[in-house]
C-alpha positions as CSV (number, residue, x, y, z in Angstrom):
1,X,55.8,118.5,-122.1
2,X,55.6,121.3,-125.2
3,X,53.9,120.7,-128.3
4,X,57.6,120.8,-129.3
5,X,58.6,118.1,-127.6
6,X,55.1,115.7,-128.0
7,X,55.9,115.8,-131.9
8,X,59.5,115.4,-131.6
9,X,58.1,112.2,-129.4
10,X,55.8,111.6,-132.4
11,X,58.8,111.5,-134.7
12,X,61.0,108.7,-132.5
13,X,58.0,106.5,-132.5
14,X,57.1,106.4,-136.3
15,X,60.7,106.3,-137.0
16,X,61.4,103.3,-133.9
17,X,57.9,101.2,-135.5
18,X,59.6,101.6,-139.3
19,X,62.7,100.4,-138.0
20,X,61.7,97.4,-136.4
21,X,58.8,96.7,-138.5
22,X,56.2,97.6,-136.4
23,X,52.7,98.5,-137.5
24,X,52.0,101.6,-136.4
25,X,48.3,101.4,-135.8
26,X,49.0,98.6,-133.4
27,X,51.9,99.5,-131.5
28,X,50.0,99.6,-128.3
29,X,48.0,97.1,-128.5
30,X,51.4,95.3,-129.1
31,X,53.0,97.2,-125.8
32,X,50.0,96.6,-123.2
33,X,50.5,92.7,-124.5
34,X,50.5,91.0,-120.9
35,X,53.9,89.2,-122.3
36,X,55.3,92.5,-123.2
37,X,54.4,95.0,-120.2
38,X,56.0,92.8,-117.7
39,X,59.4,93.4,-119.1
40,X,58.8,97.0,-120.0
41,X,57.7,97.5,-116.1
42,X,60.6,95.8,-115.7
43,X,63.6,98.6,-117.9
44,X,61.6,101.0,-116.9
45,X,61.7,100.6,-113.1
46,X,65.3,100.1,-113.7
47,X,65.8,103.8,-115.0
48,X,62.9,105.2,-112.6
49,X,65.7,103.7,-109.7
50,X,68.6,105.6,-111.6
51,X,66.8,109.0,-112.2
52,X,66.0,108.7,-108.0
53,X,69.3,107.9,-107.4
54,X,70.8,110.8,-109.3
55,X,68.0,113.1,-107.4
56,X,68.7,111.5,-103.8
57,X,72.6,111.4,-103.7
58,X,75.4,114.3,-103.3
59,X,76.6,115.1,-107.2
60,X,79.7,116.4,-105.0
61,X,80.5,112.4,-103.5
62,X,78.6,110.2,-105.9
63,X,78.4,109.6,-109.5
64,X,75.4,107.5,-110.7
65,X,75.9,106.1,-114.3
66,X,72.9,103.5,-115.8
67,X,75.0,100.7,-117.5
68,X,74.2,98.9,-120.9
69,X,72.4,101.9,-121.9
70,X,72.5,99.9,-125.5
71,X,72.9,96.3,-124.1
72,X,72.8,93.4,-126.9
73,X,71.3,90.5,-127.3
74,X,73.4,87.7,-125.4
75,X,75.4,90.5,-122.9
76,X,73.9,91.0,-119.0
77,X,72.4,93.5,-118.9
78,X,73.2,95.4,-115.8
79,X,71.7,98.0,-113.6
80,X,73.3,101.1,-112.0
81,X,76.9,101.7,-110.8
82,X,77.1,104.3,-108.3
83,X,81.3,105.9,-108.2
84,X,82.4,107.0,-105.0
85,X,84.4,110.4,-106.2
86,X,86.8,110.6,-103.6
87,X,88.1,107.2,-103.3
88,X,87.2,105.7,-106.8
89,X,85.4,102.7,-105.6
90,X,82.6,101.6,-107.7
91,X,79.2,100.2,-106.1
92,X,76.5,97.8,-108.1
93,X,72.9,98.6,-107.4
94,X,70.7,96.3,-109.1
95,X,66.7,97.7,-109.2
96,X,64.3,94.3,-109.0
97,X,60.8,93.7,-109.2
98,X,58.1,92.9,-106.4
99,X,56.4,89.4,-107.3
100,X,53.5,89.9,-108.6
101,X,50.4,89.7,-106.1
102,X,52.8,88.9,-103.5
103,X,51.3,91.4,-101.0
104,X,50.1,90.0,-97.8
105,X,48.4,90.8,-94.5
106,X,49.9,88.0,-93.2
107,X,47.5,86.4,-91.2
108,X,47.9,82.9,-93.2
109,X,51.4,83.1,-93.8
110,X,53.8,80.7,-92.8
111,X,57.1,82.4,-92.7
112,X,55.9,86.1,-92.3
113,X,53.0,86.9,-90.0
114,X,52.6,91.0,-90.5
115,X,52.0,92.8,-93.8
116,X,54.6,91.8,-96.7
117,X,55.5,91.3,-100.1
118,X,58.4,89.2,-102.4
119,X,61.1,90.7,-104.1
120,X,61.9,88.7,-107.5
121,X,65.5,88.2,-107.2
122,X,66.6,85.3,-109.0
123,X,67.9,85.1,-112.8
124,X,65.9,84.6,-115.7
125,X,66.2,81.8,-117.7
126,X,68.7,83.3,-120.4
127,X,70.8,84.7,-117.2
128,X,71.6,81.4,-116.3
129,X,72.6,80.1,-120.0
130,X,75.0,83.9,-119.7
131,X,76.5,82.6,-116.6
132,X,76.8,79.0,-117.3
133,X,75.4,77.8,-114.5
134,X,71.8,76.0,-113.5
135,X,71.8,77.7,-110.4
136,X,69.0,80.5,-110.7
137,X,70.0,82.5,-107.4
138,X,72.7,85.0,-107.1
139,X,75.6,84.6,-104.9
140,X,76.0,87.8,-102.3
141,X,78.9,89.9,-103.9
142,X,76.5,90.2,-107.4
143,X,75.8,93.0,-106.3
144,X,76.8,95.6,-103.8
145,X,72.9,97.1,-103.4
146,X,69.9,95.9,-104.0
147,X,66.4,98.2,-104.7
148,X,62.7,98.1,-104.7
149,X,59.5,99.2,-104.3
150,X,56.0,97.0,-103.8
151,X,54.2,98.3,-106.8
152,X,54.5,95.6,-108.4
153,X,53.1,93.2,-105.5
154,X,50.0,94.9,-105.4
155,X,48.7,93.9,-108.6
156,X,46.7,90.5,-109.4
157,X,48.8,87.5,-110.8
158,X,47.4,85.9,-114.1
159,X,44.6,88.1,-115.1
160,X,42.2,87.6,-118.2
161,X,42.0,91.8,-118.7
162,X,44.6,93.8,-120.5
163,X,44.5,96.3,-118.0
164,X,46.4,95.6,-114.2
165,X,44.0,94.9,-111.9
166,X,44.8,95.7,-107.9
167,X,44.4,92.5,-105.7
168,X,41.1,90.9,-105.5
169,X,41.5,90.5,-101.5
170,X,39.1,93.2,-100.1
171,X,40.9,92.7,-96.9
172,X,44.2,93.2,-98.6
173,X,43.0,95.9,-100.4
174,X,41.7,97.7,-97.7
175,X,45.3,97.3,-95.4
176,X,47.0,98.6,-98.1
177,X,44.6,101.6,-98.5
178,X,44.7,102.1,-94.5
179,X,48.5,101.3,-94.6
180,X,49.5,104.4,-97.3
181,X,46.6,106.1,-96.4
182,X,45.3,106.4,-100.1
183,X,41.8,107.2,-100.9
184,X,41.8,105.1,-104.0
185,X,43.2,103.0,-106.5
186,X,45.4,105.2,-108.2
187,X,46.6,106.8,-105.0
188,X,47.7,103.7,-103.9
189,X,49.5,102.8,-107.1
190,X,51.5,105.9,-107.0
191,X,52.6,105.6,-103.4
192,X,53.4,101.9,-103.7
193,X,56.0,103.3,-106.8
194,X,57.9,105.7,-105.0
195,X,57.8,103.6,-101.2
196,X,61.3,102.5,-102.3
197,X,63.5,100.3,-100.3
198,X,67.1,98.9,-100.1
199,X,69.5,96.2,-98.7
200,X,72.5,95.0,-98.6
201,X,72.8,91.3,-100.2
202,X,74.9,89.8,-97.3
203,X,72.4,91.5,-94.8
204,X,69.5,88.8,-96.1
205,X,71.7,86.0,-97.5
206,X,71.6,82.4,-97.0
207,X,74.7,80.3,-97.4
208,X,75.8,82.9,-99.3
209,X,73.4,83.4,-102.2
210,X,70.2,85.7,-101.9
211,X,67.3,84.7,-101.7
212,X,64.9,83.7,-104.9
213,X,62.1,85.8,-103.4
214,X,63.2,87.5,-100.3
215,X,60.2,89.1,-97.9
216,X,60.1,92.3,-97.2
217,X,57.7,93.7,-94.1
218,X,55.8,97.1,-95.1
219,X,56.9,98.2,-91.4
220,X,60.3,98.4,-89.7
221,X,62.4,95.7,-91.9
222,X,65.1,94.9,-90.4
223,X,67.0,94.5,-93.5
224,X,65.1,96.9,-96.5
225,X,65.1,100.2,-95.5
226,X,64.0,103.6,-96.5
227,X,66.1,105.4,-99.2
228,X,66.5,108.0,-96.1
229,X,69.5,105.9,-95.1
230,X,70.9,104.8,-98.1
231,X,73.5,107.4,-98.4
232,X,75.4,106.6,-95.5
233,X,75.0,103.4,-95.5
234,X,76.8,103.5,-98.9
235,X,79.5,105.0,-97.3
236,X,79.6,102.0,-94.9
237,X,80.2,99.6,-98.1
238,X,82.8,101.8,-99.3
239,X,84.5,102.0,-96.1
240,X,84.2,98.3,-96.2
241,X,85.9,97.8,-99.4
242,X,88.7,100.4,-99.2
243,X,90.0,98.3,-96.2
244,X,89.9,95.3,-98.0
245,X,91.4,96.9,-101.4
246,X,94.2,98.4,-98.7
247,X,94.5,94.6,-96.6
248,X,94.8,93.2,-100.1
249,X,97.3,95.7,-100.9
250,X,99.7,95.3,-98.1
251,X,99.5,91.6,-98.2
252,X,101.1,92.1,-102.2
C-alpha cells in the first residue's frame, strides 16, 4: 500500500467516525469489542470468499457479483451470485462461518470420530423475524453453494482477553499444527483462512433443510470439498437447472 493510498485510508476513516459519531480516539477499541469483531469476521469473510471466487473462476464463463453491497437495515443481506455467461443461469453462494472452537480430534466425539469442525449455518435471530418464520434452519434450494473455511473453529469460545486466543487443547493444538504443517500460531491461522471448502446444500441435507451446524472432516469429506473442484461442479448445478428451466418449459 503507498503512502498515497494509507492517507487516502486515513481520510475514509475520519470522515466514516464523523459520520456516524464515532470517537476517533476509540474507534478500535470499539472494533476489537468481542460483540463487534464477530460480525466484522463475519462481512469480511463474506468478501474475502468473493475476491477468491473472482480469482479462481474463468472471467470468460462466470461472472461473480457480491450482492447488497449497501444492504439496509431490515433487507437480507445476501452473499455472492455467481452468472453463468453462456446460458444466463444465476447461482447463490452463501460464505458461512466455522463455530467457534468447534475443532476436534475426534476421539470423544459422538457423531464424528476423526478430526472436524461445525459450520454455523442457521439464521440469526433477525433472519427469522425477515422470513417470518421460527424455523432457524434453511431449507436446501436457499442456496445453490455453500462455502467455508475452519478459521474460525480454531479459536477459543467465550474468552476473557480482547485478543483471539487459539484452542486451549494442547492435543488439539498440536493435530492442527501437525495436520497443516505450521510451525506456529500464526502459520496456522493463515492456512486455516485460505483451506476453503464447498458443498452443495442437498448433498448434506436432512428432510430437506441443512443442517444448523453441519460437520465437516479436515480429510477427504465426502460432501465439502476443495475449491479445486468447484468449477465444474458448478457446471453440474447449471446443467441441472437448465434441464429443469427447459422440462418446465415444455410442460408450458
Amino acid at each position: 500500500m503507498s503512502d498515497s493510498d494509507i492517507k487516502s485510508l486515513g481520510e475514509r476513516l475520519v470522515s466514516y467516525c464523523t459520520e456516524y459519531n464515532i470517537p476517533l480516539e476509540h474507534v478500535f477499541e470499539i472494533l476489537t469489542d468481542q460483540k463487534v469483531t464477530p460480525m466484522i469476521r463475519g462481512k469480511a469473510m463474506e468478501f474475502n470468499a468473493y475476491l477468491l471466487l473472482t480469482k479462481i473462476l474463468s472471467k470468460a464463463s462466470w461472472s461473480v457479483q457480491k450482492l447488497n453491497l449497501n444492504a439496509q437495515t431490515g433487507t437480507y443481506d445476501e452473499d455472492i451470485s455467481v452468472t453463468h455467461k453462456r446460458t444466463g443461469i444465476i447461482l447463490k453462494v452463501e460464505s458461512k462461518s466455522a463455530v467457534r472452537g468447534s475443532v476436534s480430534d475426534g476421539k470423544h466425539a459422538q457423531k464424528i470420530k476423526e478430526p472436524h469442525f461445525k459450520v454455523k449455518c442457521h439464521r440469526s435471530r433477525s433472519n427469522i423475524k425477515l422470513a417470518g418464520s421460527t424455523n432457524d434452519r434453511y431449507s436446501i434450494d436457499s442456496f445453490d453453494i455453500l462455502i467455508t473455511n475452519p478459521s474460525n473453529a480454531i479459536f477459543e469460545g467465550k474468552t476473557v482477553g480482547e485478543h483471539l486466543e487459539i484452542v486451549h487443547d494442547p492435543d488439539i493444538r498440536q493435530m492442527l499444527l501437525e495436520h497443516y504443517k505450521a510451525k506456529n500460531d500464526l502459520e496456522l491461522i493463515n492456512v486455516c483462512s485460505n483451506d476453503w471448502r464447498f458443498c452443495i446444500p442437498k448433498d448434506i441435507a436432512e428432510k430437506g433443510f441443512i443442517p444448523r451446524t453441519p460437520y465437516v472432516k479436515l480429510n477427504s469429506d465426502e460432501n465439502w470439498k476443495n475449491l479445486e473442484q468447484l468449477e465444474l461442479r458448478l457446471l453440474k448445478v447449471v446443467e441441472e437447472k437448465w434441464k429443469s428451466n427447459s422440462q418446465a418449459k415444455r410442460r408450458n
